[in-house]
C-alpha positions in Angstrom: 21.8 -2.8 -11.6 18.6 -2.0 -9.5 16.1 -4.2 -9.7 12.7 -4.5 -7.7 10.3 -7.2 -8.9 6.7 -7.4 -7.2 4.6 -10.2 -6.9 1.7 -11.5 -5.6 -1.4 -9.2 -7.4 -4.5 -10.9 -8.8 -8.3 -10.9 -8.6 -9.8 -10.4 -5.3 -13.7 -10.0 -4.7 -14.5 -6.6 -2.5 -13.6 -7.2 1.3 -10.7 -10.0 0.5 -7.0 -10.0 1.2 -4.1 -10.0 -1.2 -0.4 -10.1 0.3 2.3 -8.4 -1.9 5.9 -9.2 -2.3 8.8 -7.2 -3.4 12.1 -8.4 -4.2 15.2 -6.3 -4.5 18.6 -6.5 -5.8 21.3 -4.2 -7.0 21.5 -2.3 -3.5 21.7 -2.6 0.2 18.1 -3.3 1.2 18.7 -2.7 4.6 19.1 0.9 4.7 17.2 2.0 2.1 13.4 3.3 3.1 11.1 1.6 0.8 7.6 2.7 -0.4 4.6 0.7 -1.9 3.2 3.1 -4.7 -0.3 2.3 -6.4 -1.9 3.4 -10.0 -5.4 3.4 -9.9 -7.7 5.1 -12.7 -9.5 7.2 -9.8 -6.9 8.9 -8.2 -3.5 8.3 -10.4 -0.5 7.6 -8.6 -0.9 7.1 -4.8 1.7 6.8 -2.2 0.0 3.8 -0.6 2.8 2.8 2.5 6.4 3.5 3.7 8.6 1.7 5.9 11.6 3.0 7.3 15.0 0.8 6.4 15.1 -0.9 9.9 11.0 -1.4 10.2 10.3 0.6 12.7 8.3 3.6 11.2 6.0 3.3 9.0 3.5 5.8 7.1 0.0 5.0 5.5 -2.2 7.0 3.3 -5.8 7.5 4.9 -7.5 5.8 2.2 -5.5 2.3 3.6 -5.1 2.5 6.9 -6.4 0.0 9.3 -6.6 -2.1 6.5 -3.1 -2.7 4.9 0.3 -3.5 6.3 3.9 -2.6 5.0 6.1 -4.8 6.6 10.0 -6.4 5.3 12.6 -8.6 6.4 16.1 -7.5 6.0 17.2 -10.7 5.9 15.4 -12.4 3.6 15.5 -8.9 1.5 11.8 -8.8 1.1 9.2 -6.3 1.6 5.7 -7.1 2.0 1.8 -5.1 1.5 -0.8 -7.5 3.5 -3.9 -5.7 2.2 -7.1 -6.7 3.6 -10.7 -5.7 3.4 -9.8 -4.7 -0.5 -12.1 -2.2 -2.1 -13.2 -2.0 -6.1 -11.5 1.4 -5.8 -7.9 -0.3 -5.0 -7.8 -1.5 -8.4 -4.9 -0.9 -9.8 -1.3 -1.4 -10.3 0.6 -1.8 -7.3 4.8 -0.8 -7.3 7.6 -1.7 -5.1 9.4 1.7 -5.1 12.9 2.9 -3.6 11.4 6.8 -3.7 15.0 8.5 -2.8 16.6 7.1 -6.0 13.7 6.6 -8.3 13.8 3.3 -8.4 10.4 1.5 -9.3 9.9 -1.9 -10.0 7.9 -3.3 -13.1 4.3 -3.6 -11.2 1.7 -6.1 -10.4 -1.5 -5.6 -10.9 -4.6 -5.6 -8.1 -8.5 -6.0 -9.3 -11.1 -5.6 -6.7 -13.9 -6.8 -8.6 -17.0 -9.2 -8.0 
């Protein structure tokens, strides 16, 4: 069974950091292209970041870049989302997401709020 469990959301005031974890199981981690996917009330769903299975390529939607980081290790089976500089309009609920075999994890949810 698939299974991708994120951690790591919470309250951040406008202009902090949060750092997102992803756990999977059920599949080999380390050829599989993984993809942080965000639900905000503004703009829906939102592919936010993708990372290539070996680390080396890596995507970023406009509205985050320069400002968040997809990163994983393989070996520890974990992939990451530093995002920094957080705006209210990140609010939202943030997925770890294997796109290729629609596989989403449960969600953790981000507020950027003062």
């Amino acid at each position: 069974e698939v299974q991708l469990v994120e951690s790591g959301g919470g309250l951040v005031q406008p202009g902090g950091s949060l750092r997102l974890s992803c756990v999977p199981a059920g599949f080999t981690f380390s050829v599989a292209t993984m993809t942080w996917v965000r639900q905000t009330p503004g703009k829906g769903l939102e592919c936010v970041s993708t990372i290539s299975s070996g680390g080396s390529s890596t995507t970023y939607a406009d509205s985050v870049k320069g400002r968040f980081t997809i990163s994983r290790d393989n070996a520890r089976k974990m992939l990451y989302l530093q995002m920094n500089s957080l705006k209210p309009e990140g609010t939202g609920v943030y997925y770890c997401a294997r796109l290729k075999y629609a596989d989403w994890g449960q969600g953790t949810q981000v507020t950027v709020s003062s």
